[in-house]
N, C-alpha and C positions, 0 to 999 in steps of 0.2 A: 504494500500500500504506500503509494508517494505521498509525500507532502505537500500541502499548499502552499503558495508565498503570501496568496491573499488570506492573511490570518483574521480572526477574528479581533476588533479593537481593545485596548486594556480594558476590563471593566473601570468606572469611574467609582465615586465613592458612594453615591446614589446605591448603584447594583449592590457593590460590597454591604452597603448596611441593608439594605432590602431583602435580602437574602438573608442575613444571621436576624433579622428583625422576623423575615415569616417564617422560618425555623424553628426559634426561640418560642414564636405562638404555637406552633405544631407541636411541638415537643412537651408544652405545658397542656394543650386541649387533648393530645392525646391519653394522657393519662385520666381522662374523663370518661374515654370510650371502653364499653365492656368487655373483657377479656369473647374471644371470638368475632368481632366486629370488625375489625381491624386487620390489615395483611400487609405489612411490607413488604416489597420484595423487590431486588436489586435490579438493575437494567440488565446487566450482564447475562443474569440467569433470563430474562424474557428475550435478550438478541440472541441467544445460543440455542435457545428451542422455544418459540412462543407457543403453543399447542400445550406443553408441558408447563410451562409457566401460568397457562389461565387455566388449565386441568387444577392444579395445584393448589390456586387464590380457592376456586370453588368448591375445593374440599376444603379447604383450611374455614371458609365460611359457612360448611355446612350447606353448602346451595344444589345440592345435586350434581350430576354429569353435565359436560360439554358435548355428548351427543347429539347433542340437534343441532346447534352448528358447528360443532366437532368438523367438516368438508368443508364449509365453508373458511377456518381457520387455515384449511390445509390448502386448500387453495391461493389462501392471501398468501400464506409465508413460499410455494412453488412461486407466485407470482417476483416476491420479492428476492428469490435465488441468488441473482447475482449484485443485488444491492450493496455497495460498500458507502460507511458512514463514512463524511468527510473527516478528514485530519486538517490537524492544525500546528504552527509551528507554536514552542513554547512559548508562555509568558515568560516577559523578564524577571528574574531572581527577585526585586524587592516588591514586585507586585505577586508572585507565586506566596513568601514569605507574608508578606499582610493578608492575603488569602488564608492560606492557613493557620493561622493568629485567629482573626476574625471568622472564620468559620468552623473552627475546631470541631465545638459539640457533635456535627454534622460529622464530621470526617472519623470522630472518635466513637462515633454512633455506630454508624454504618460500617467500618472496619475497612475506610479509603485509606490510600497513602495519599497524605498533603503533599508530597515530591512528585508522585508519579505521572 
């Protein structure tokens, strides 16, 4: 997978506090919702099999099978076969670093590398 040159802008500080601002509510509201209600689940796991990933959400919720549009799933992810998500070159060191300052909870949450 190449790299683009046209990277995406730094984020300004607008986005940076916007981000650890609706996090911070997420993180507080969530602890309101009842155990079973709720499903996180990482990107990674829904680009590497989405079929499996919403199979997954709907048992964790108790909602039944994905057989009814179980084909129709299977279809979308055939359709998007040779789909590759853009790249981007890195952010510079002291915006990656205030990134991961400022968004920690998130990165320590979810079990990201702030470097990678």
């Amino acid at each position: 997978a190449k790299m683009q040159s046209g990277d995406l802008p730094e984020p300004d500080e607008f986005v940076i506090d916007r981000y650890r601002r609706l996090y911070d509510a997420y993180f507080a509201a969530k602890e309101t919702i009842p155990d079973g209600r709720l499903v996180e689940i990482r990107f990674e796991t829904l680009a590497e099999d989405p079929v499996a990933g919403i199979a997954d959400i709907y048992r964790r919720l108790d909602l039944g099978t994905i057989e009814a549009f179980g084909p129709a799933l299977e279809a979308q992810r055939a359709a998007l076969a040779g789909y590759a998500q853009n790249r981007y070159l890195p952010l510079a060191a002291p915006v990656r670093h205030r990134i991961a300052r400022e968004w920690a909870r998130s990165f320590e949450r979810w079990g990201y590398d702030p470097d990678a």
